[in-house]
C-alpha positions in Angstrom: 41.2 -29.0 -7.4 37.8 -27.1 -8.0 36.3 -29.5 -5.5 38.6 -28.6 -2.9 38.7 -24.8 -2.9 34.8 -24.6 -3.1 34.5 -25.1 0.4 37.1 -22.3 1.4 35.3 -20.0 -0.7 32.0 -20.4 0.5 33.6 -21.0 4.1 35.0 -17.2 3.3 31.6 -16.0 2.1 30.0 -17.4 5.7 32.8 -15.7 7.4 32.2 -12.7 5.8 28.4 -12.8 6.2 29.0 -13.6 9.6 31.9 -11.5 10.7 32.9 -11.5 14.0 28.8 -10.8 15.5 27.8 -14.4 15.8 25.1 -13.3 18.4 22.9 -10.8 16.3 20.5 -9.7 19.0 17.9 -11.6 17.3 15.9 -12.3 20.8 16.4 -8.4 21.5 15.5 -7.2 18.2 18.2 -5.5 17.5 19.5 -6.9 14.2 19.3 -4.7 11.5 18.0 -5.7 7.8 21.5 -5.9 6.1 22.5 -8.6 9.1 18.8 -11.0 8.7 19.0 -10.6 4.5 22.9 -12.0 5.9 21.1 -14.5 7.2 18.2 -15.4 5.0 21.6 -15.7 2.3 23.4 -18.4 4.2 20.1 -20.1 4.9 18.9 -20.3 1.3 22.2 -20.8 0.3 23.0 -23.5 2.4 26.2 -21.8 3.0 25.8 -22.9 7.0 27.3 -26.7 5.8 30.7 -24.8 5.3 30.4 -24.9 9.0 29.3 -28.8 9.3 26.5 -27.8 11.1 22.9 -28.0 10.0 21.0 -25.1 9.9 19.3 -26.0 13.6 22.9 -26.3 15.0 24.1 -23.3 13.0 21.4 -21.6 14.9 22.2 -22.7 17.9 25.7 -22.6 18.3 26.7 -20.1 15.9 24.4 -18.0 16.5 23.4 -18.1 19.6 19.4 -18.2 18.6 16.6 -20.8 18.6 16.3 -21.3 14.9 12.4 -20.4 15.6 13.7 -17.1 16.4 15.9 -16.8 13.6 13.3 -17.9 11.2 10.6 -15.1 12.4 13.3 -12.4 11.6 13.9 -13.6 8.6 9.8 -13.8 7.8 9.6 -9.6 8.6 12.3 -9.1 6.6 10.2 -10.7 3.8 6.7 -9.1 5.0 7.8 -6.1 6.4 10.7 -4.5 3.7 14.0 -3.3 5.7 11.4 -0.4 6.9 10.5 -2.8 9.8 14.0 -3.0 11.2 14.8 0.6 10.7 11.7 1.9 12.8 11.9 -1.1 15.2 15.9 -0.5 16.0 14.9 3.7 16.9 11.1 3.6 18.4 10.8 0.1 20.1 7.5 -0.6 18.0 6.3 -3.3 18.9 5.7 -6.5 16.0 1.6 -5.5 16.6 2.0 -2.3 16.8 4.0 -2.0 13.9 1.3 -3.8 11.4 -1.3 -1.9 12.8 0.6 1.5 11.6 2.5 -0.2 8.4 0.4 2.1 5.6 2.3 5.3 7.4 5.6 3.7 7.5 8.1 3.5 4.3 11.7 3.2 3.9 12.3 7.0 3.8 10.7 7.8 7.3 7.2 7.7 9.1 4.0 9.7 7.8 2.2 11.7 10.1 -0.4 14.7 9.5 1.2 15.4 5.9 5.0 15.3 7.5 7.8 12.9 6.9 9.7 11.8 9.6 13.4 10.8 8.3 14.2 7.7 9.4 17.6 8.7 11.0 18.9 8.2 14.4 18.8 12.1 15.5 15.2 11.8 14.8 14.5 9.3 17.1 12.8 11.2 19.6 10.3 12.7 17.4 9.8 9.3 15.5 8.6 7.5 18.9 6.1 10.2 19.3 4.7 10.1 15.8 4.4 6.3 15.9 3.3 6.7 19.4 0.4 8.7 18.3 -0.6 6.7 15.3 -0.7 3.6 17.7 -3.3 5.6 19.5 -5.0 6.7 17.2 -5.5 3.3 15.8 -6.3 2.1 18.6 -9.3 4.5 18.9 -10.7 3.7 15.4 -10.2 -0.3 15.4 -9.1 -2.5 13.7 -10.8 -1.8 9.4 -13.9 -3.5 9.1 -14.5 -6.4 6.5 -16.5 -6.2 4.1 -19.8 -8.4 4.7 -20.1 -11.7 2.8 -21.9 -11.9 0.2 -25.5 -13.7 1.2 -26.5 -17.3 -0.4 -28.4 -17.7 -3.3 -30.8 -19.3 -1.7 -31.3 -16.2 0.6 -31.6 -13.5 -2.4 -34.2 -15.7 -3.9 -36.2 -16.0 -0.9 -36.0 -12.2 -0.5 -37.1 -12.0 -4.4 -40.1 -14.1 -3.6 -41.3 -12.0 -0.3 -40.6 -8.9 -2.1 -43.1 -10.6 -5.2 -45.7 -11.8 -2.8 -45.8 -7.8 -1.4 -46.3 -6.3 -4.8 -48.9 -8.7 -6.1 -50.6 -7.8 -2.5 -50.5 -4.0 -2.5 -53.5 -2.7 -2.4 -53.1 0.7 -2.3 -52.2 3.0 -6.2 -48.8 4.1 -6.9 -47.9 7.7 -8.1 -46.4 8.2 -10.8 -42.7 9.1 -8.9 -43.5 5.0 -7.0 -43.8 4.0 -10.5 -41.0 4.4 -12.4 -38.5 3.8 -8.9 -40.3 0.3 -9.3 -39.5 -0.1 -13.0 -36.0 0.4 -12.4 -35.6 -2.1 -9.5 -37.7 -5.1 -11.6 -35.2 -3.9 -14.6 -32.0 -4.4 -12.3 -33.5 -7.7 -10.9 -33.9 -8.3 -14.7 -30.1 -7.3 -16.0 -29.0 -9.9 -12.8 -30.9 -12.6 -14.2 -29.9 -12.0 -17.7 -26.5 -12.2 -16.2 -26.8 -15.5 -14.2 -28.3 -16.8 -17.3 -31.6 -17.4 -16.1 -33.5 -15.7 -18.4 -33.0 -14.5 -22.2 
């Protein structure tokens, strides 16, 4: 008997998951978080076989989506926090434009010049121009800079060797000021090598 009813219930669980919006305006973006963590449910789940489809067919035909598209929703939801979907549903933001802005975005509102914008529909004019602005202003200073990889050994030693070769040909006296700057590079070179275990 327990074999029999566990495919009503979790037929009833899809059901109510799905309720009566089979097309969730995935291709529009207009699906909120609570409908794509629906989703990413009867995915993981696996509650789509109540349906006899797989979960390319349940795409498809149940929800009226290319399971690609389904999938990527699913993916913000993960990267992004229900933030994503909130903004998104009241500004437009684009995917790209989003990321670019995410540090100034949370789940309570947008960040702008020491002012939080409630994420609420009556605010939806004055949240398009704060993440309008923060797009622009992005979009002057770049995209962040890496930090520069670190050089190859072979490199830093090379450098070492020049940097040997100038001392042991400087002809000219050092004050007293030259002296002790150089002290305290030949003891950092020193620590390194201590450190790398070259010397003891």
């Amino acid at each position: 008997m327990q074999e029999l009813t566990k495919p009503v219930e979790t037929g009833s669980t899809l059901d109510r998951y799905l309720g009566r919006r089979e097309a969730l305006g995935l291709i529009a973006g207009r699906c909120s978080a609570s409908e794509v963590e629906a989703l990413r449910r009867i995915r993981d789940e696996r509650l789509y076989e109540a349906s006899g489809l797989s979960w390319d067919d349940f795409c498809t035909h149940r929800l009226h989506a290319a399971r690609r598209s389904v999938e990527r929703e699913i993916g913000y939801l993960r990267k992004h926090g229900p933030a994503f979907f909130v903004i998104r549903q009241l500004t437009r933001i684009t995917v790209k434009e989003y990321e670019s802005i995410a540090g100034h975005i949370s789940e309570q509102g947008v960040a702008l010049d020491g002012k939080l914008i409630a994420a609420s529909p009556e605010n939806s004019d004055e949240l398009t121009a704060a993440v309008g602005e923060l797009v622009k202003r992005c979009a002057v200073a770049g995209p962040p800079h890496e930090a520069p990889a670190a050089p190859a050994f072979d490199t830093v030693l090379k450098q070492c060797q020049n940097a040997a070769g100038c001392l042991r040909g400087w002809a000219e006296a050092l004050s007293e000021e030259q002296k002790s700057e150089l002290a305290n590079v030949v003891a950092d070179i020193r620590a390194g090598a201590i450190l790398l275990g070259a010397i003891y």
